[in-house]
N, C-alpha and C positions, 0 to 999 in steps of 0.2 A: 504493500500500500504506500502510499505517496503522503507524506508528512501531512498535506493540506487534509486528505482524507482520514489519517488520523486523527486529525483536529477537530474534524468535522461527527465523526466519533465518539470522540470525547464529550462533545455539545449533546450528542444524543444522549447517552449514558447517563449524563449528570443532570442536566437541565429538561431535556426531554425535546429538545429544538436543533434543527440541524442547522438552520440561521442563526450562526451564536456571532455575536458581537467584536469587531477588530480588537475592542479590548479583551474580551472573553477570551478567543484564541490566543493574544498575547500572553496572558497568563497561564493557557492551557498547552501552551509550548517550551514556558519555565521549566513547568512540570515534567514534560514530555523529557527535555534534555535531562532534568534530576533522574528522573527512572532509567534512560538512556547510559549514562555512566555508573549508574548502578548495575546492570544489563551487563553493560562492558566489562566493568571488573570480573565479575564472577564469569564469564563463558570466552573473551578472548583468548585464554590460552589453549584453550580448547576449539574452536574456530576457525578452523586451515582456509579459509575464506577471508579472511583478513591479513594472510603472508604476504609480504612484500619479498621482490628477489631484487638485490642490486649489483651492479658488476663496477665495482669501483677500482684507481687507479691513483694510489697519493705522488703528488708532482715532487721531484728532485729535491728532498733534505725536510719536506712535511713531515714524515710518518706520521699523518694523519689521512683519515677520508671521510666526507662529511657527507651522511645519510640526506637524504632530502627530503624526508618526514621526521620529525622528532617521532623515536621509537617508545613504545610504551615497553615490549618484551622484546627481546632480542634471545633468536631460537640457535641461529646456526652461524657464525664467521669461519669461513675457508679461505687460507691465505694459496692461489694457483702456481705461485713459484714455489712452493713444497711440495708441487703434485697434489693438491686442491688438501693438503692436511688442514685439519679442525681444532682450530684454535681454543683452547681454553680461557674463562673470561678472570679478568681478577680486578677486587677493587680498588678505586685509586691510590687507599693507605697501601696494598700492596704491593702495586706497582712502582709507589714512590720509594717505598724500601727495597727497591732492586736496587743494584750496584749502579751509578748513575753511567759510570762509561763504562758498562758490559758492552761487548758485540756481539754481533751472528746473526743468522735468521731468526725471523720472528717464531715466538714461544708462545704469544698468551696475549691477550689484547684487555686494555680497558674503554668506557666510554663515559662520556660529560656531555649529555644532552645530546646532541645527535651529531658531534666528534667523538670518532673512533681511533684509537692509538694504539702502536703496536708495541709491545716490549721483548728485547729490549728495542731504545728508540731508532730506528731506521733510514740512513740517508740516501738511499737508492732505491727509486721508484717498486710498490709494493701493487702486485695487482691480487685484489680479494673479492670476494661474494660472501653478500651478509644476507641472511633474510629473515624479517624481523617484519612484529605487528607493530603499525604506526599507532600515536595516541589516538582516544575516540575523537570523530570530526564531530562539530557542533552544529547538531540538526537546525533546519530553515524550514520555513515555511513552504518554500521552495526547492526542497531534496526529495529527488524523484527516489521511486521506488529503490531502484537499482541501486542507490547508494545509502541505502538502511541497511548499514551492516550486522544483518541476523534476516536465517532465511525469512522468506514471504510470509509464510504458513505458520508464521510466529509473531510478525508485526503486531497483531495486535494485545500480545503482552506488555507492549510497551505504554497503549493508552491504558491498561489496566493498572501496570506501575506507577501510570503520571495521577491515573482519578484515586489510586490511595493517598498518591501525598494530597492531591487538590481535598479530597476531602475531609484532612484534617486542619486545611486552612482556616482560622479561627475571623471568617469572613464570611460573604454571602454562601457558599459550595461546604461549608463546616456541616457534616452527616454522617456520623456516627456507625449510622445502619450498614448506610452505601459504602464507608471509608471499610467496615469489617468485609461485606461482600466484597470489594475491590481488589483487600488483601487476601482475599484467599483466593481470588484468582490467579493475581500477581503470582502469590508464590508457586498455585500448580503449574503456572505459565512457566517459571524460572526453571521449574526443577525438570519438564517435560521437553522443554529446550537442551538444557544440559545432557539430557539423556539422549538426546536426536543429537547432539554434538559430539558424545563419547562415542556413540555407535555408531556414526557414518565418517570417523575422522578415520580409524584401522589403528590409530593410537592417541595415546595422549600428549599433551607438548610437557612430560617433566626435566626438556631440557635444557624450557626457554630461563631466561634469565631474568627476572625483576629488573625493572631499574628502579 
């Protein structure tokens, strides 16, 4: 479904109107995003619809390469001058406690937002492939279907998540009734996703990496 349609959704559900108000939806799109990164946290890493692949190249005495989404997980770094070897991640206190002028090929990589660095540090062009889930995008009014990152046939978990919060707004939409049906939809939604995501992914991601 298409965010507008979501929206429009939401109007029915709550208010019983599908003409629901610019301001109406303004508010019903707050929500819509709160449930949305809710959504995200718990099922990206499980997700293989939201993998990014990149084939990067750091310029002459960088040892860096700069992703072009800020990564939320980061699954796989392969550095291709070791024969596509898998780098291991370590964090910056780690990295900083390496010998500062070690040499050699790259061992082990860290990251700082969406610069990737190699250790030890690298002055001769390094070509890798990373593929990593970007942060959640922040839904619009105007985000077509195709870019609601969670299958179709699940969309509308998301107005479910947005009318539990709307309905504990301590404003006009404040209903108590509807806020408990909401939530248990919400959460058969969440769990019934998660399981369409374990079982159609052939594995699970335990070997992306937080950041």
């Amino acid at each position: 479904m298409k965010v507008s349609e979501l929206l429009t959704l939401m109007g029915h559900l709550s208010v019983g109107n599908d003409n629901i108000t610019p301001m109406e939806r303004s508010i019903f799109l707050q929500y819509l995003n709160l449930a949305h990164l809710e959504l995200y946290q718990e099922t990206a890493n499980f997700n293989q619809d939201l993998l990014i692949q990149e084939n990067l190249i750091s310029q002459q005495g960088a040892n860096t390469v700069m992703l072009s989404k800020m990564p939320y997980l980061i699954s796989t770094v392969y550095v291709l001058t070791l024969g596509q070897k898998k780098l291991p991640r370590l964090s910056v206190v780690d990295a900083a406690e390496k010998e500062p002028g070690a040499h050699g090929t790259p061992s082990a990589y860290f990251i700082q937002k969406n610069v990737l660095s190699f250790v030890p540090p690298q002055s001769a062009p390094v070509s890798a492939i990373v593929w990593y889930v970007p942060q959640p995008p922040t839904l619009t009014e105007a985000t077509e279907e195709g870019d609601v990152p969670y299958p179709v046939a699940y969309h509308p978990v998301l107005a479910d998540g947005a009318l539990y919060y709307l309905f504990q707004e301590e404003g006009g939409f404040k209903n108590t009734q509807k806020e408990l049906e909401a939530r248990k939809r919400w959460e058969t939604g969440k769990s019934k996703l998660l399981s369409y995501l374990h079982s159609s992914s052939g594995q699970t991601f335990s070997t992306f990496s937080s950041l």
